[in-house]
C-alpha positions in Angstrom: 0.0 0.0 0.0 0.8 3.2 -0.9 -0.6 6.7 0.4 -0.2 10.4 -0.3 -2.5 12.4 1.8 -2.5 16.5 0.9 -4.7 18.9 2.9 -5.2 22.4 2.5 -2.9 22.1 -1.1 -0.3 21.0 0.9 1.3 17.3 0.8 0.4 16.3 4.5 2.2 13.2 5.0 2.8 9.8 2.6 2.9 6.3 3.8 3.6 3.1 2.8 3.2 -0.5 4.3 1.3 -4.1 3.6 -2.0 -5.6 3.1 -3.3 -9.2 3.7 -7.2 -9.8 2.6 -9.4 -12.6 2.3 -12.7 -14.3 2.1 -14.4 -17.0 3.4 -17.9 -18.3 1.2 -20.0 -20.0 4.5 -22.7 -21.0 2.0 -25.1 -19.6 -0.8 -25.8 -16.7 1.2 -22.9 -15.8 3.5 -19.6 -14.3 3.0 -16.9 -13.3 5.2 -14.1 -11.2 4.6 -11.1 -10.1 7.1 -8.3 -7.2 6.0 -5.3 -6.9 7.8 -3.1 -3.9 7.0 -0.1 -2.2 8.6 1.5 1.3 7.5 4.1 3.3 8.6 3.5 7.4 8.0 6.0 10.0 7.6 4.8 13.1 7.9 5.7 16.9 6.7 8.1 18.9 8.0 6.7 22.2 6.6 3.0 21.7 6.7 1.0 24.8 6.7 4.0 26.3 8.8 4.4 24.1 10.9 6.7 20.9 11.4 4.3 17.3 12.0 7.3 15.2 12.4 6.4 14.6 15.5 3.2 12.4 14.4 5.6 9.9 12.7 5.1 5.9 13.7 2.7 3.3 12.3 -0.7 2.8 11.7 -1.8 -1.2 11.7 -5.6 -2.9 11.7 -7.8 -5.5 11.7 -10.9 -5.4 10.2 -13.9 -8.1 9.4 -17.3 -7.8 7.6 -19.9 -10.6 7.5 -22.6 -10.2 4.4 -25.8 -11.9 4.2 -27.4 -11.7 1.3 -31.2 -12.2 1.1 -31.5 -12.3 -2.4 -29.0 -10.9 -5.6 -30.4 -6.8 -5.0 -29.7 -7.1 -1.1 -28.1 -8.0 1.6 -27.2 -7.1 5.4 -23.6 -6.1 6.2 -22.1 -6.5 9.9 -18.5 -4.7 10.7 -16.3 -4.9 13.3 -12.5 -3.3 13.5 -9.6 -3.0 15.9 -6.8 -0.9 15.2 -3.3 0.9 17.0 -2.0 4.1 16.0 1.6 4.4 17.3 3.7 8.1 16.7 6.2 10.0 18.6 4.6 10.9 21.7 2.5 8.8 23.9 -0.8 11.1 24.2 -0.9 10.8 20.7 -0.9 7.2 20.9 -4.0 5.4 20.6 -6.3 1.6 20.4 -9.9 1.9 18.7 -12.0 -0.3 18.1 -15.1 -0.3 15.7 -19.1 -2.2 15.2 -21.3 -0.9 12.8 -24.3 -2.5 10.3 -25.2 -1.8 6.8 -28.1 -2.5 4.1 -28.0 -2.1 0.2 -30.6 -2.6 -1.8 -31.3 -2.8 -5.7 -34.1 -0.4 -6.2 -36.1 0.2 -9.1 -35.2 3.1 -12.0 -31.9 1.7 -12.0 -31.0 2.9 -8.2 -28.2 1.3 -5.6 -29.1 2.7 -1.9 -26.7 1.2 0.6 -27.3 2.7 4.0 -24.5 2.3 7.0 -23.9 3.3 10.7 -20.8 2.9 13.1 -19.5 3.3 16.0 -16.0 3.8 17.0 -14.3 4.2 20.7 -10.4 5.3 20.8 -8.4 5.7 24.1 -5.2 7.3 23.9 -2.3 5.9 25.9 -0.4 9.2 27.4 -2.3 11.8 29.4 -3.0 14.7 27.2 -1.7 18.4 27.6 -3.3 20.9 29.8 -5.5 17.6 31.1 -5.5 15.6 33.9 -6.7 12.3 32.2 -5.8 10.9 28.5 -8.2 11.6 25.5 -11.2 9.3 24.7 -13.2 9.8 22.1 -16.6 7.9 21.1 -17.8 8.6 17.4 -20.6 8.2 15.3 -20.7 7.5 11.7 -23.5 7.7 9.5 -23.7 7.3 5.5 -25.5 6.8 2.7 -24.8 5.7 -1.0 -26.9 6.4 -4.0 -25.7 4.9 -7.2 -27.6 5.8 -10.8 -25.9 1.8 -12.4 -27.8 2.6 -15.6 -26.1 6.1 -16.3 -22.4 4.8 -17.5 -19.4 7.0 -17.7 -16.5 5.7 -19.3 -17.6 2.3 -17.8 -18.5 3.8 -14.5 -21.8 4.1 -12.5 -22.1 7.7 -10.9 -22.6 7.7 -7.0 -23.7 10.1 -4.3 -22.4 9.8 -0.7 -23.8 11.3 2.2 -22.0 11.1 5.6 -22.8 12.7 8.7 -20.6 12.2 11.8 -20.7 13.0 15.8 -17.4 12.8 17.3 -18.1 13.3 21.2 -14.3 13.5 23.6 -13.1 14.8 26.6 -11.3 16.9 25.6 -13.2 19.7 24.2 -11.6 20.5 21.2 -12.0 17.4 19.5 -15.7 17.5 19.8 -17.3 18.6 16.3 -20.0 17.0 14.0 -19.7 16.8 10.2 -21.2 16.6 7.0 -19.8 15.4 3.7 -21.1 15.0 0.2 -18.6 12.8 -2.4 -19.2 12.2 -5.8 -17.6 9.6 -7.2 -17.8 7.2 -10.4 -17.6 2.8 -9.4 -18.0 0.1 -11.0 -18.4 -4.0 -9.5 -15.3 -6.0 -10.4 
């Protein structure tokens, strides 16, 4: 694997590391799948001003997905994650784990609607500055997919994304909620 993240026009950090994937078919109607992924990120030392080396280390998970399908247009999807997120400095470091649920549906007129929802808890190791107490942080993730798979471009079904996320911490800063629209162009392999 191979990343090159940019924000704000500005290469942010790049990263590199290994993936191991795979499936297991439990019968006509059940899949599971399991990623396991390690990376180690280096990041800017002139960021926006300012030098990020400091967030340096690696960044490795586990992730599994069952999928039931309850006919070829749908099917139910369970999640589940753990992951560690090692750097320089220990209130920086953190474990999360992850449980969330999904539904997609073939719907008529040509339209894909997948809905999802997750939750995610991270504890950070080190107790954070200014605080008494290390960072925790619960979040909420909620998103959903439109896909138009009878409008082709270039081979590719146009697709809407949704998200909307509540990220709750104690420490105050890191409380926010979000919304995000992507547009992207997919295709099923």
């Amino acid at each position: 694997l191979l990343d090159h993240n940019w924000s704000a026009d500005e290469a942010q950090y790049y990263s590199w590391g290994g993936l191991i994937s795979g499936n297991l078919r439990l019968g006509d109607r059940d899949i599971v799948f399991a990623d396991a992924t390690c990376q180690n990120r280096v990041f800017s030392a002139e960021w926006q001003g300012t030098d990020l080396r400091y967030k340096d280390g690696h960044v490795c998970s586990l992730s599994m997905r069952y999928d039931h399908h309850f006919s070829s247009a749908s099917f139910l999807r369970a999640l589940s994650s753990y992951g560690q997120e090692r750097t320089g400095l220990s209130h920086l470091d953190n474990d999360y784990w992850l449980v969330g649920g999904g539904l997609s549906s073939e719907l008529p007129w040509g339209i894909s609607l997948y809905v999802q929802g997750t939750y995610t808890d991270r504890d950070f190791e080190g107790v954070y500055p200014t605080l008494a107490t290390a960072r925790s942080d619960q979040r909420w993730d909620f998103s959903i997919n439109v896909t138009k798979r009878d409008w082709i471009i270039a081979g590719f079904a146009p697709q809407v994304q949704y998200t909307y996320t509540l990220n709750d911490s104690n420490v105050s800063f890191f409380q926010y909620d979000a919304h995000g629209v992507n547009f992207t162009l997919t295709r099923k392999f």
